[in-house]
C-alpha positions in Angstrom: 7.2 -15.8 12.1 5.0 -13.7 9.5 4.8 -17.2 7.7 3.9 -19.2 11.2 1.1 -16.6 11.8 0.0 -16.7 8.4 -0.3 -20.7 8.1 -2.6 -21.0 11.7 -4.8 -18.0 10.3 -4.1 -16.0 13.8 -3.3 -12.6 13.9 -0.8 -11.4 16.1 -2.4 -11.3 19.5 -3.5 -14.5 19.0 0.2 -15.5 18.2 1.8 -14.3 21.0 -1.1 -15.7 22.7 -0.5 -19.5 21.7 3.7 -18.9 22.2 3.4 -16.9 25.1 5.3 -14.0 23.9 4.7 -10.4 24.2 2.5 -8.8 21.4 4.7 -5.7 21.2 7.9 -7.4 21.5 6.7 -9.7 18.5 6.0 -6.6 16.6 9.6 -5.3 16.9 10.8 -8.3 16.0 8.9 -8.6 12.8 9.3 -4.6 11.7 11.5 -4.7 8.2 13.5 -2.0 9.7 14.5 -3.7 12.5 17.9 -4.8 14.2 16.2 -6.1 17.6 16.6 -9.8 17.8 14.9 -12.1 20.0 16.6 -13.9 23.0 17.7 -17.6 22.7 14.5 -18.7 25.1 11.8 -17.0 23.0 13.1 -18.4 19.8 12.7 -22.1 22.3 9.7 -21.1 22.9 7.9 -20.3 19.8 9.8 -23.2 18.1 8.8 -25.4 20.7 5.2 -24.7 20.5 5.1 -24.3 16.6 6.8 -28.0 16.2 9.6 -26.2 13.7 13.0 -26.3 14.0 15.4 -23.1 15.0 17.4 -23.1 11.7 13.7 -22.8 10.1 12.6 -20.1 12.8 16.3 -18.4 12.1 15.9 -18.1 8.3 18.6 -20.4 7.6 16.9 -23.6 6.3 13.8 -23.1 3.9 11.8 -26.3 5.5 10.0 -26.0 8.7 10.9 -29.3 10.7 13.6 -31.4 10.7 14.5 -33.3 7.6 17.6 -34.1 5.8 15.8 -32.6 2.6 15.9 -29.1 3.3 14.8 -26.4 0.8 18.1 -24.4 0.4 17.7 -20.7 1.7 18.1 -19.9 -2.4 17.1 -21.4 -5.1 16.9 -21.3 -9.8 14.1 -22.6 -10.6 13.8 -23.1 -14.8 10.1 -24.5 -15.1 7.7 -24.9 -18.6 5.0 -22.6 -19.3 2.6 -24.6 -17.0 4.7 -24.9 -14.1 5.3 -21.3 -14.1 1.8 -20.7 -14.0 1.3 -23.2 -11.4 4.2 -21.5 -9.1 3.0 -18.4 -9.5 -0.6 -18.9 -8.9 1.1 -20.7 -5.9 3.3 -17.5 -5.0 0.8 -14.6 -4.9 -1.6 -17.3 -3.0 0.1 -17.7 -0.5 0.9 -13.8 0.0 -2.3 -13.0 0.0 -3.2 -10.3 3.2 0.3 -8.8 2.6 1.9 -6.2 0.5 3.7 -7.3 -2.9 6.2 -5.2 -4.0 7.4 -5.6 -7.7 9.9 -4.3 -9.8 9.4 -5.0 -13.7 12.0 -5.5 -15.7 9.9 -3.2 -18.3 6.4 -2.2 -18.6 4.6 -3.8 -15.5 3.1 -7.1 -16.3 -0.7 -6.4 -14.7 -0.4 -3.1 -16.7 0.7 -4.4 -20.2 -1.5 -5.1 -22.9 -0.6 -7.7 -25.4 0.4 -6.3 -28.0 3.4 -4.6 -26.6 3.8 -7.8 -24.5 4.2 -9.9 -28.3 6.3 -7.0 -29.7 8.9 -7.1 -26.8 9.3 -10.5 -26.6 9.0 -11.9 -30.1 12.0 -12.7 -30.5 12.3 -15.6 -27.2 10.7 -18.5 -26.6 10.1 -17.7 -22.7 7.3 -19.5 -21.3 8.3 -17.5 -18.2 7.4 -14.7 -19.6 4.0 -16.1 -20.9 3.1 -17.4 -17.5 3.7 -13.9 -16.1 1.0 -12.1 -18.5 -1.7 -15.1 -17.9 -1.2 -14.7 -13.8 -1.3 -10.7 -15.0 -4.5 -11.0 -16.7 -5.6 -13.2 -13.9 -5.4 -10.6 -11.2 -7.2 -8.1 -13.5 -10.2 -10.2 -14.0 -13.1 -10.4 -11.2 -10.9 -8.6 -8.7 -8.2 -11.0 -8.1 -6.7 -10.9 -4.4 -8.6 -7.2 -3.2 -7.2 -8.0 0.0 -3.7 -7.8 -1.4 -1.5 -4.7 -1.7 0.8 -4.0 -4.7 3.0 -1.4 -5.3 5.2 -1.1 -8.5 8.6 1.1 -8.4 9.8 1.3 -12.0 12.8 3.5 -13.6 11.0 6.6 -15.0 13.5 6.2 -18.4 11.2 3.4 -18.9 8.5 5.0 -20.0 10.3 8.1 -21.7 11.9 5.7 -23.8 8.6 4.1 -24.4 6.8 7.2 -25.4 9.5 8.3 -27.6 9.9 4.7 -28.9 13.5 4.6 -28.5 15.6 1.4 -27.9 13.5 -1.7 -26.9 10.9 -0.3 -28.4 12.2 1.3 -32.2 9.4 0.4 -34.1 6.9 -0.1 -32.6 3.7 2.0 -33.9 2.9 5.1 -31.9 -0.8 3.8 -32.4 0.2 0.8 -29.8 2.3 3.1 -27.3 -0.6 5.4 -27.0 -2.7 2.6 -26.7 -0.4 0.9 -24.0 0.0 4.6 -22.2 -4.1 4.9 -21.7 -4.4 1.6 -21.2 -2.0 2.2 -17.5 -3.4 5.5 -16.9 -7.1 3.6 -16.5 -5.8 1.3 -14.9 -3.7 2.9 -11.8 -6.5 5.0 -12.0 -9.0 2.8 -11.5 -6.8 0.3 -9.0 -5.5 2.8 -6.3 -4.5 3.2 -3.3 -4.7 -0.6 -4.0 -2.2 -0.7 -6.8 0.5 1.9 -6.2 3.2 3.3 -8.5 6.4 4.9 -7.9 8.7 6.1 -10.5 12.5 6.4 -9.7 15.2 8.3 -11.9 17.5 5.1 -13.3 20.4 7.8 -13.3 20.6 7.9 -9.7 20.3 4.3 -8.6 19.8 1.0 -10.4 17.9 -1.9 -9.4 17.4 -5.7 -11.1 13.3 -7.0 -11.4 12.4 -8.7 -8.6 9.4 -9.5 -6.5 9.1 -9.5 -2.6 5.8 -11.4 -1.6 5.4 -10.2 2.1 7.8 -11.5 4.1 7.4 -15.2 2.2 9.8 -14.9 -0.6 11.6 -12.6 -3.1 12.0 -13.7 -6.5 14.4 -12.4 -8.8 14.0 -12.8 -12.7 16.5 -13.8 -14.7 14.8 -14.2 -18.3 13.9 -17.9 -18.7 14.8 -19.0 -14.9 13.9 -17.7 -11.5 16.1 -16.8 -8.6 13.8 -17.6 -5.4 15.0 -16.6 -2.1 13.7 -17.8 1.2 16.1 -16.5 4.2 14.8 -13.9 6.5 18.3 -12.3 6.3 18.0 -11.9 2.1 14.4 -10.8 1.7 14.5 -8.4 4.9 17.6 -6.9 2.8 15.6 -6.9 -0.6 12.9 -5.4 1.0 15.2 -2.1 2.6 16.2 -2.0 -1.0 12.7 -1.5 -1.8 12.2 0.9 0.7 15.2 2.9 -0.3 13.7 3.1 -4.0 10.4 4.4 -2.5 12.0 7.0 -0.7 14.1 8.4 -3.5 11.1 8.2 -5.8 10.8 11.1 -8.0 7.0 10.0 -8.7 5.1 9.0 -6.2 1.1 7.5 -7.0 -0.8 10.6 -6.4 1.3 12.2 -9.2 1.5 8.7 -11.2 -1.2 10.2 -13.9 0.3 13.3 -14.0 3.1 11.4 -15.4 2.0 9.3 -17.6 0.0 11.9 -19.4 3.1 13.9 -19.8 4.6 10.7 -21.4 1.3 10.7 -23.9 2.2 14.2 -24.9 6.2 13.1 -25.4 5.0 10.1 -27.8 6.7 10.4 -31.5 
């Protein structure tokens, strides 16, 4: 339904409005947290006056009307450097007006400079990877999607390991990882409450990357492919897993800098 609202440009009174459904009752129904379902002649109705099908409107087909080439509910995408680029200049488009929740797989792309970006991944040929630092450097310039929330949960052994440059990292000058360490403490500094981030402790839960954009998609990164998910049912889960993180967060943005210039003072 977030997706039907979001493609007339109506906001939710107007919605409920146009499918003659109660505003609050929409609401409940579109709350992450919630376990309230909508009867069988509301989902008629909104189908009815959206021209989608019910499998669409239920999550379980990934193309609105109805056509024997439905978009499966998930999806691997492996694309070139291009169409990454494309797809995700596509993704965070589309998700504009919502909130995108993102968890890296090591330092944040939109907060890594290049040449810990070059030093991490010398050694592949992902043009994933590339794809991700050019939409990264995209949003930093001219103020890229301001309407759009982000907010970043990230292990905090990520960055202790970083600042002592252990594992990943062995090697790599403490010139750079001070230079990488500013670099995100200007930037989270300068970006908030827009850009938000959370640090959780790795020992007491783990978590693959993946991104939730709104209620669209999630996408999970797998190295030189992409997992995308488009069921209700998947990203509502993905996105209590998110919420879960945030709440056991040991870091939470208003103490973000505090952090990261304890991490300046671990560097070796």
């Amino acid at each position: 339904m977030a997706l039907l609202i979001a493609k007339r440009g109506y906001n939710l009174s107007q919605f409920s409005k146009s499918v003659g459904v109660d505003r609050s009752a929409l609401s409940q129904f579109m709350a992450p947290d919630s376990t309230r379902l909508p009867r069988a002649e509301t989902l008629f109705a909104i189908a009815r006056s959206c021209g989608v099908s019910l499998d669409w409107l239920m999550g379980l087909i990934a193309t609105e009307g109805d056509t024997e080439d439905s978009v499966p509910t998930v999806e691997t995408l492996r694309m070139s450097g291009e169409e990454a680029t494309q797809k995700l200049v596509e993704w965070h488009r589309e998700a504009q007006g919502y909130k995108i929740r993102y968890i890296p797989s090591t330092i944040p792309d939109l907060l890594r400079i290049e040449e810990v970006s070059e030093y991490e991944f010398k050694n592949y040929n992902l043009d994933i990877r590339e794809a991700q630092d050019q939409q990264a450097r995209r949003q930093l310039s001219a103020a890229s999607y301001p309407e759009t929330d982000i907010e970043v949960c990230m292990p905090l052994q990520t960055l202790e390991h970083f600042a002592k440059g252990e594992g990943t990292w062995n090697g790599l000058s403490i010139d750079i990882r001070r230079k990488q360490l500013e670099h995100m403490l200007e930037l989270i500094r300068d970006f908030y409450p827009t850009f938000r981030l959370f640090f959780y402790d790795q020992h007491s839960i783990y978590s693959a990357p993946y991104t939730l954009f709104g209620p669209l998609r999630a996408v999970v990164y797998l190295g030189n492919m992409y997992l995308v998910v488009h069921s209700v049912e998947h990203i509502r889960a993905l996105t209590q897993h998110f919420d879960g993180l945030i709440r056991i967060a040991k870091v939470g943005p208003d103490h973000a800098e505090e952090q990261i210039r304890t991490f300046i003072k671990q560097l070796k």
